[in-house]
C-alpha positions as CSV (number, residue, x, y, z in Angstrom):
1,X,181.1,107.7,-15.0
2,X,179.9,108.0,-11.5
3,X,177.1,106.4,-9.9
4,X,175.0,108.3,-7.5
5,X,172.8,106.6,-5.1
6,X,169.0,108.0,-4.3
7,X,169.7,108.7,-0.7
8,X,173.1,110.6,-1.6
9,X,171.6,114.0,-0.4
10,X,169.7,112.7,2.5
11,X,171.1,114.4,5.6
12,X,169.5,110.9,7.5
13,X,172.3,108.2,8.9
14,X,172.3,105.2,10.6
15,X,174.4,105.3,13.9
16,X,174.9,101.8,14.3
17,X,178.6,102.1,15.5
18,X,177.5,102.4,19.2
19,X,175.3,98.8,19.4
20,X,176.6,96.3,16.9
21,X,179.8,95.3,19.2
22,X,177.5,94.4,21.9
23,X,174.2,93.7,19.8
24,X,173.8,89.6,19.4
25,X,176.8,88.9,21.6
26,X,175.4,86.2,23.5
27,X,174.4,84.4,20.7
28,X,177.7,84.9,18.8
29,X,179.2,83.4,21.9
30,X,176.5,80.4,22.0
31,X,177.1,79.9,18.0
32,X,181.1,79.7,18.6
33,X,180.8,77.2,21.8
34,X,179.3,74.8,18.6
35,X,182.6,75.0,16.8
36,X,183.9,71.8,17.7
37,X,181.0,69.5,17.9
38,X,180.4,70.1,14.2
39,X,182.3,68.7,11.0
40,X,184.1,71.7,8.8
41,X,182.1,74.4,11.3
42,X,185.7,75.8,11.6
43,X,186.1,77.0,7.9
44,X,182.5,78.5,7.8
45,X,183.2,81.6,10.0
46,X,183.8,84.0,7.4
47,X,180.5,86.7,7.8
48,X,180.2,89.6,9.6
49,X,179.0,89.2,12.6
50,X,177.6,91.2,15.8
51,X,178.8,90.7,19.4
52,X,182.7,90.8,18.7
53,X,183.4,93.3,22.0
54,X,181.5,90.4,23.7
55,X,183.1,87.2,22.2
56,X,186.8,88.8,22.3
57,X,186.1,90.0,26.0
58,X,185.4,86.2,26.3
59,X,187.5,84.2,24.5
60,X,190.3,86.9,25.1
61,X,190.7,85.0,28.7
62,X,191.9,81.5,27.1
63,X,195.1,83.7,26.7
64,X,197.9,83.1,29.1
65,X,200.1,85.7,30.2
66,X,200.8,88.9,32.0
67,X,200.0,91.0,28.6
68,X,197.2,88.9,27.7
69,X,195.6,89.2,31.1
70,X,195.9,92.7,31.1
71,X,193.9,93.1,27.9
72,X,191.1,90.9,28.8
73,X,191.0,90.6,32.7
74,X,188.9,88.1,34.1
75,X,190.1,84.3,35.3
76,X,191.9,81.7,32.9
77,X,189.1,78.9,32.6
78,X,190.4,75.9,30.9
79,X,188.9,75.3,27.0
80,X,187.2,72.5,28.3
81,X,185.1,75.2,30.8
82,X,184.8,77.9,28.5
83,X,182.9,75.9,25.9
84,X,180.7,74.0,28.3
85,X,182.6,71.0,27.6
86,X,183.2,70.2,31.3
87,X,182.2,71.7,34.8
88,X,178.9,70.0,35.2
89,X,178.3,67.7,38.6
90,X,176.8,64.5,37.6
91,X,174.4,62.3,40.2
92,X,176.1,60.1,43.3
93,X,177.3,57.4,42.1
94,X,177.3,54.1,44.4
95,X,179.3,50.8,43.1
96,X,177.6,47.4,44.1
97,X,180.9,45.6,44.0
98,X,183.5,48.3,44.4
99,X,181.8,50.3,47.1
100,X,182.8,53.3,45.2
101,X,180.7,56.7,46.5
102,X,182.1,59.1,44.7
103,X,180.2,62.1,42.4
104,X,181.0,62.1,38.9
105,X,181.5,64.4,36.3
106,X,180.1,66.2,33.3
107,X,180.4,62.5,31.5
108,X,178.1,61.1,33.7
109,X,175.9,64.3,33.7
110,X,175.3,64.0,29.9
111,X,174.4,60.0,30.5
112,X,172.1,61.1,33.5
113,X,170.5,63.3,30.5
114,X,170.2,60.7,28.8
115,X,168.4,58.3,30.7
116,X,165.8,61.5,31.6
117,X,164.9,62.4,27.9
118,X,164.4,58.3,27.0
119,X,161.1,57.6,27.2
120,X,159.7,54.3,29.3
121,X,159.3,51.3,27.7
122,X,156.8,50.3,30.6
123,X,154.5,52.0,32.6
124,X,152.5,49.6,35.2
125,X,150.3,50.9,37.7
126,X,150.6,50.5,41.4
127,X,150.2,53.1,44.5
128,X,151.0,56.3,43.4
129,X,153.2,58.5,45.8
130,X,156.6,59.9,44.4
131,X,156.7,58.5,40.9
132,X,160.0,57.6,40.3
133,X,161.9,55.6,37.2
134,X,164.5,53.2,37.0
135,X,167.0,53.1,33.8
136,X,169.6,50.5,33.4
137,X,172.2,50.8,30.7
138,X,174.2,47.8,29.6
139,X,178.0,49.1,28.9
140,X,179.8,45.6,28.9
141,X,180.1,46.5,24.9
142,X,181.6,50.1,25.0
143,X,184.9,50.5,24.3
144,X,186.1,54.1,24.4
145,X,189.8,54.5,24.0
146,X,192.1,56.7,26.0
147,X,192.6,60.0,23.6
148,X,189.9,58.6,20.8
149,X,188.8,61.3,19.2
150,X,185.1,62.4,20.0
151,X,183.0,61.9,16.2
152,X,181.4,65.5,15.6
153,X,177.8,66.2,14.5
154,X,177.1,66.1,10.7
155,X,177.6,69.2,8.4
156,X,174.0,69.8,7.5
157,X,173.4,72.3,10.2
158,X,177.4,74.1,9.7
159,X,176.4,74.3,5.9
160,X,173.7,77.0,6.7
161,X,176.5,79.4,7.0
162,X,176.7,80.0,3.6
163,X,173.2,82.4,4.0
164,X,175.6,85.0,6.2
165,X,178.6,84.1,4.4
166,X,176.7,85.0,1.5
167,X,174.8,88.0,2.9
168,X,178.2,89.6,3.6
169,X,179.8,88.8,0.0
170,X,176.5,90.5,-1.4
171,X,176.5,93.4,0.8
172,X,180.5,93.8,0.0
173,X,179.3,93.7,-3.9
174,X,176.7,96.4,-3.4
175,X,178.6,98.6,-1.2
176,X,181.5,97.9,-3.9
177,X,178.8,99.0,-7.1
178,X,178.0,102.7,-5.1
179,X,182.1,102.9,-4.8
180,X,181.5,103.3,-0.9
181,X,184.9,102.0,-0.2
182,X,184.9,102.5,3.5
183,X,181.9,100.2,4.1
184,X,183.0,97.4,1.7
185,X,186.7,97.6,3.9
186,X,184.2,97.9,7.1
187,X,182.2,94.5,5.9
188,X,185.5,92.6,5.1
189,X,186.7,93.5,7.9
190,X,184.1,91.6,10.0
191,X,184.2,88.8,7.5
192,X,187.8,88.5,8.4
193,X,188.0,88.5,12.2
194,X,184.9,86.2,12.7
195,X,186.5,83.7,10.2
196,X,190.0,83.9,12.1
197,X,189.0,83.6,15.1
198,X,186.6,80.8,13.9
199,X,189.3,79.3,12.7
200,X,192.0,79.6,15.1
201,X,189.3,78.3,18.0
202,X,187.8,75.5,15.9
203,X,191.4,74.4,15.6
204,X,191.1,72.3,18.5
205,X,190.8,68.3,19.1
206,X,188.3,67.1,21.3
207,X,188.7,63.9,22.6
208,X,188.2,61.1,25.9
209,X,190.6,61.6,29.0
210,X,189.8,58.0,30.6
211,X,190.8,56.4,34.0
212,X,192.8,52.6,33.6
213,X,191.9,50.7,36.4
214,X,193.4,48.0,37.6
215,X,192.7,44.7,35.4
216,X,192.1,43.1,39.2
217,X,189.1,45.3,40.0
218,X,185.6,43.7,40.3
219,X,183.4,44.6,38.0
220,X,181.7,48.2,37.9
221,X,178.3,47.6,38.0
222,X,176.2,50.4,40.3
223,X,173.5,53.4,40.2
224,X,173.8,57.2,39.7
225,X,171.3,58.3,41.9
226,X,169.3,61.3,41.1
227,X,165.9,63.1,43.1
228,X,163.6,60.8,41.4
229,X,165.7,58.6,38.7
230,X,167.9,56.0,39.3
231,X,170.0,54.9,36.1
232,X,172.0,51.4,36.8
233,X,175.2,51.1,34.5
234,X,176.4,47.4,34.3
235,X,179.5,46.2,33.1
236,X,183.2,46.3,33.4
237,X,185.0,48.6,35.7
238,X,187.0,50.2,32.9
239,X,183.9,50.4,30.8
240,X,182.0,51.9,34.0
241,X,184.6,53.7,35.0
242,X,185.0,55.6,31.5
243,X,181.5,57.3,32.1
244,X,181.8,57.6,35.5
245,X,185.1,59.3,36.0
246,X,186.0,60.0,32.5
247,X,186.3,63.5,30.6
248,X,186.4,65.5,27.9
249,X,189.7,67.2,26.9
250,X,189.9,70.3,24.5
251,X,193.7,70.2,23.2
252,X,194.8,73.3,21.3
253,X,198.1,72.4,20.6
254,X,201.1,72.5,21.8
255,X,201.4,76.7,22.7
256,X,199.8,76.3,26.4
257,X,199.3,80.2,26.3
258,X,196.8,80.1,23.7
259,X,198.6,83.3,22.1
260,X,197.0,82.7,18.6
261,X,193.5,82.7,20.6
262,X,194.8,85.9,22.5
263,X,195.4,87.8,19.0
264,X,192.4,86.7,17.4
265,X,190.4,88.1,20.5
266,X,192.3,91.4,20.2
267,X,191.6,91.7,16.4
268,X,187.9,91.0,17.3
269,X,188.5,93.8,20.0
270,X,189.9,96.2,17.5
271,X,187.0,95.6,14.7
272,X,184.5,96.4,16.9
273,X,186.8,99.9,17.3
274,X,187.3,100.6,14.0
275,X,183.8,100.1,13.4
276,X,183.0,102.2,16.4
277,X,184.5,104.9,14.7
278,X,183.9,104.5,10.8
279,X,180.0,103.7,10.2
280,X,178.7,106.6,10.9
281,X,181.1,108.5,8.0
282,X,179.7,106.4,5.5
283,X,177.1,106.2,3.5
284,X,173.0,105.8,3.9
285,X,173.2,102.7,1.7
286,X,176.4,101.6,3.1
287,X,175.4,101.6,6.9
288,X,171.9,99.8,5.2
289,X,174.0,97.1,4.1
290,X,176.5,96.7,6.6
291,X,173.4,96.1,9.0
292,X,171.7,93.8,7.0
293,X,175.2,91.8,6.9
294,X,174.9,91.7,10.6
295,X,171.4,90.9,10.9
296,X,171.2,87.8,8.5
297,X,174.6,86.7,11.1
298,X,172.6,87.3,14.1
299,X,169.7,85.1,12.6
300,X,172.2,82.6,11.8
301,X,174.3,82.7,15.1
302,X,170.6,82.3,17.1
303,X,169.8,79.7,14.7
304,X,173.1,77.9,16.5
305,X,172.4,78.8,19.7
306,X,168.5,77.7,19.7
307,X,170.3,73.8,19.1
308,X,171.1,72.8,22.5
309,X,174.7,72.3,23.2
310,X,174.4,70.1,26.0
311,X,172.2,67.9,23.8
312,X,174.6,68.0,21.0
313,X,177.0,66.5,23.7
314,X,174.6,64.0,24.9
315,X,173.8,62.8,20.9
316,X,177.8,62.7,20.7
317,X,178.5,60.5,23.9
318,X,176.0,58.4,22.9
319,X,177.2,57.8,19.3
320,X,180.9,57.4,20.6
321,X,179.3,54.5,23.1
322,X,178.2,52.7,20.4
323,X,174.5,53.9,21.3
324,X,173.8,51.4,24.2
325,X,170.5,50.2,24.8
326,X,168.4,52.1,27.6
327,X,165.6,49.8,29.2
328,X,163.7,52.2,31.1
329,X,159.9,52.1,32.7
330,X,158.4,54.5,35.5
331,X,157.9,53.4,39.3
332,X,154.7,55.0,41.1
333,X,156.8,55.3,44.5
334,X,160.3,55.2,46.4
335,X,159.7,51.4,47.7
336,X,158.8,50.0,44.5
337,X,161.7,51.4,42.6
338,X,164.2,51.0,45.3
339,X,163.3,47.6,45.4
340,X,163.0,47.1,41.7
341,X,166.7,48.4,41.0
342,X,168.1,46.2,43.8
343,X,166.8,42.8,42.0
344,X,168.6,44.2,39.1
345,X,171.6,45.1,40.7
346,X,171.7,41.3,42.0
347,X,171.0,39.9,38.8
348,X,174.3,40.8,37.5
349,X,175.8,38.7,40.8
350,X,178.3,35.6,40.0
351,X,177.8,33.7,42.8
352,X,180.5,31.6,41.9
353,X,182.9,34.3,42.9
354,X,184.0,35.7,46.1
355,X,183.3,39.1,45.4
356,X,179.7,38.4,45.1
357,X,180.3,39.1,49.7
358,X,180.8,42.7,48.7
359,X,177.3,42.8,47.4
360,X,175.1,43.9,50.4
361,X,171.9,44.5,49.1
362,X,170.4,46.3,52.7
363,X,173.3,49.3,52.4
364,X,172.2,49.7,48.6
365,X,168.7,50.0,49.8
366,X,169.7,52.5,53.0
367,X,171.8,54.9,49.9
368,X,168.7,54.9,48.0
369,X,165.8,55.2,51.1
370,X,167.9,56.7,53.9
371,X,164.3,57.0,56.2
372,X,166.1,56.0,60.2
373,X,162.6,54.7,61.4
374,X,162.0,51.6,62.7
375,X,159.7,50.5,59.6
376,X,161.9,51.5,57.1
377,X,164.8,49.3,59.2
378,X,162.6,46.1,58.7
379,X,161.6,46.9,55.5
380,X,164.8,47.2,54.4
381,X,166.0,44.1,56.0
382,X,162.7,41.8,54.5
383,X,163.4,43.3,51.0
384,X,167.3,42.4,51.3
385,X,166.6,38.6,52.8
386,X,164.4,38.7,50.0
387,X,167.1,39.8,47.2
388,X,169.6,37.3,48.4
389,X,166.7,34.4,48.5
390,X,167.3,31.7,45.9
391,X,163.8,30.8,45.5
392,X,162.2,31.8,43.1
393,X,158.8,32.9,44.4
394,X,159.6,35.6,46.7
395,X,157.9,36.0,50.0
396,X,156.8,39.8,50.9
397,X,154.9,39.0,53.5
398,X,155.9,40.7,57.1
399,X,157.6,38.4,59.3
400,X,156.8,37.5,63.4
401,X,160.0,38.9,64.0
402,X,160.0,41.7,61.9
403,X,156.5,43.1,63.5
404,X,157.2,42.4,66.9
405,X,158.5,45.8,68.3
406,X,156.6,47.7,66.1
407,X,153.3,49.2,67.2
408,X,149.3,48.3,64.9
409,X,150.0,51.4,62.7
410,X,153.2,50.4,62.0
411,X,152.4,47.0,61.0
412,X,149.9,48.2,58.5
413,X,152.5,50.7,57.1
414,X,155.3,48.2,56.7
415,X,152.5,45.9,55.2
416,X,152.2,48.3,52.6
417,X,155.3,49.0,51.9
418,X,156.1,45.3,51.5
419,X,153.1,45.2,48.8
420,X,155.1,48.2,47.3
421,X,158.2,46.1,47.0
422,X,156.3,43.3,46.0
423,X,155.5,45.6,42.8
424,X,159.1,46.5,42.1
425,X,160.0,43.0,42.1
426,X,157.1,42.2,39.5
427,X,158.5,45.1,37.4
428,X,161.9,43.8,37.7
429,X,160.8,40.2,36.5
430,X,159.4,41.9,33.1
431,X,162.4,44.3,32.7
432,X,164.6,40.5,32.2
433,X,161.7,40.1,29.8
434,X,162.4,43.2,28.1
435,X,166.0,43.2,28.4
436,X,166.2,39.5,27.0
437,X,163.9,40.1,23.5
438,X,165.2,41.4,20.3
């Protein structure tokens, strides 16, 4: 007994063939960049989706070799760049101790993110010019390990691929029902691909690439400096060091030519051929179906890509840190919080040791105010005598010596700008207080 469909003798079809390898491709490619950041998103790949010229065009350049690169042309980023793992320029970075200047990498980045999404803990007033916020993060406690694994996201969000997974299966049963054999084959074969090649990429181990320093180094403490943040890490030099010059490493195995990636990519390719060709002899209800497939996949692949990945990176560093503590509170101008993260700087100062010379409070304050005038010179040198004073009510009042050479409207600017000081140095005094309760 045959079944015939209602729109068997409509003349009407649906030439989707040309549009659904390109249709939805930069989500699909946004949607497999989650992959690894999410528990079991590797075996949850198996729907049809749109965009597979795009993603094999793509992924296709992981592979490694002469054949590879002449099917999908284009440079041989590591995995690490072509997921957005790595690649990002994180803030200057100046050591108090070490006199490190160096600019970090995508692991400071993501902490540099961080610190800007936290929300300040105080908020005083003061004269308002360039508002400007100081973070300090404690990492004395963070132990990352050399190769640890980096702990992926929970399931929840990976378990809403069962609604494509099961659009597909149902769209495979109905196109099975009006015994239009070509589309069922067509919607399997998506099903297929996307799941191998979600598979085969998800395969990969993401973990910490870490610099050992030397067990002789001071310790790490110092400020990425951004336009108008400064975040203050304090702690050990390996523990500093891990943010500052660490990474994260994508390892795929042991084949460096990523061949399995490579095939994948070229059975992605050839779907999106074989679809090319086929949709348009099938049936009204069968090229109905077969879109719907796709379009519940797109709705699901932009439901991945609308979840930051950066921020999913940022939740993850965070988590592997042991989710350090972030005192952070919001500075009305440059003085003030220049001033304000030099006091904290020097709190972490043992005085008992000879390192403490290395700590020169007047070149932290030129990296973080470079102005060459001749008020910023003396204001820089009051706040630093100031810093390195041992008593505990600090004088910002201008000096003989310090006004001497400088003309009436200079005196009443560096006046002010000592008052500004004055203000960070208050702030600092109720960060301890902040810092110091439960």
């Amino acid at each position: 007994m045959s079944i015939n469909s209602p729109l068997d003798k409509t003349s009407f079809t649906l030439d989707t063939g040309g549009v659904m390898g390109f249709f939805g491709g930069e989500e699909a490619l946004s949607a497999m960049s989650t992959v690894h950041l999410y528990q079991g998103r590797r075996w949850l790949g198996w729907y049809n989706s749109p965009g597979s010229y795009i993603v094999a065009k793509k992924f296709g350049q992981l592979a490694k070799s002469r054949f590879w690169d002449g099917v999908f042309p284009g440079p041989n980023p590591t995995p690490e760049e072509m997921f957005g793992l790595d690649g990002k320029n994180g803030p200057r970075f100046i050591g108090v101790f070490s006199g490190t200047d160096m600019t970090t990498g995508h692991l400071a980045y993501l902490t540099a993110q961080k610190a800007k999404e936290t929300k300040e803990k105080i908020r005083l007033g003061g004269r308002i010019t360039a508002p400007g916020s100081v973070s300090i993060i404690d990492v004395d406690d963070v132990k990352l390990k050399q190769g640890g694994n980096v702990p992926t996201m929970k399931v929840y969000h990976a378990l809403c691929a069962a609604i494509p997974i099961t659009s597909s299966l149902a769209s495979c049963l109905v196109c099975a029902f009006i015994r239009d054999w070509l589309a069922f084959a067509l919607v399997i074969l998506g099903m297929v691909s996307n799941g191998l090649a979600c598979f085969v990429i998800g395969s990969g181990k993401l973990h910490f690439q870490l610099v050992e320093p030397s067990p002789y180094a001071p310790r790490g403490d110092g400020f990425l400096l951004m336009h108008n943040d400064i975040v203050i890490l304090k702690g050990a030099e390996k523990e500093v060091a891990s943010i500052t010059k660490g990474k994260l490493v994508l390892d795929m195995g042991d084949n460096e030519k990523f061949n399995a990636i490579g095939i994948c990519s070229l059975l992605l390719l050839l779907q999106f051929l074989i679809q090319l060709l086929f949709v348009p002899r099938v049936t009204l209800v069968g090229q109905i179906m077969f879109l719907s497939s796709l379009a519940v996949s797109w709705a699901y692949n932009s439901f991945l890509s609308s979840l930051e990945n950066e921020k999913i990176q940022t939740d993850l560093l965070w988590k592997s840190l042991d989710k350090p503590p972030i005192t952070k509170f919001a500075l009305p101008n440059r003085g003030s919080q220049a001033a304000c993260a030099c006091f904290v700087l020097h709190a972490g100062v043992d005085i008992s040791k000879k390192s403490s010379i290395n700590f020169k409070p007047k070149k932290i304050l030129e990296c973080m105010i470079p102005n060459n005038t001749r008020v910023w010179d003396a204001w820089r040198e009051h706040v630093a005598k100031q810093v390195l004073s041992k008593e505990k009510n600090k004088y910002f009042g201008s000096y003989k010596e310090l006004v001497e050479d400088l003309e009436d409207e200079e005196q009443q600017l560096l006046k002010q700008l000592l008052a500004d000081a004055e203000y960070g140095y208050r702030c600092y005094q109720v960060s301890l207080e902040t810092c110091s309760s439960p």
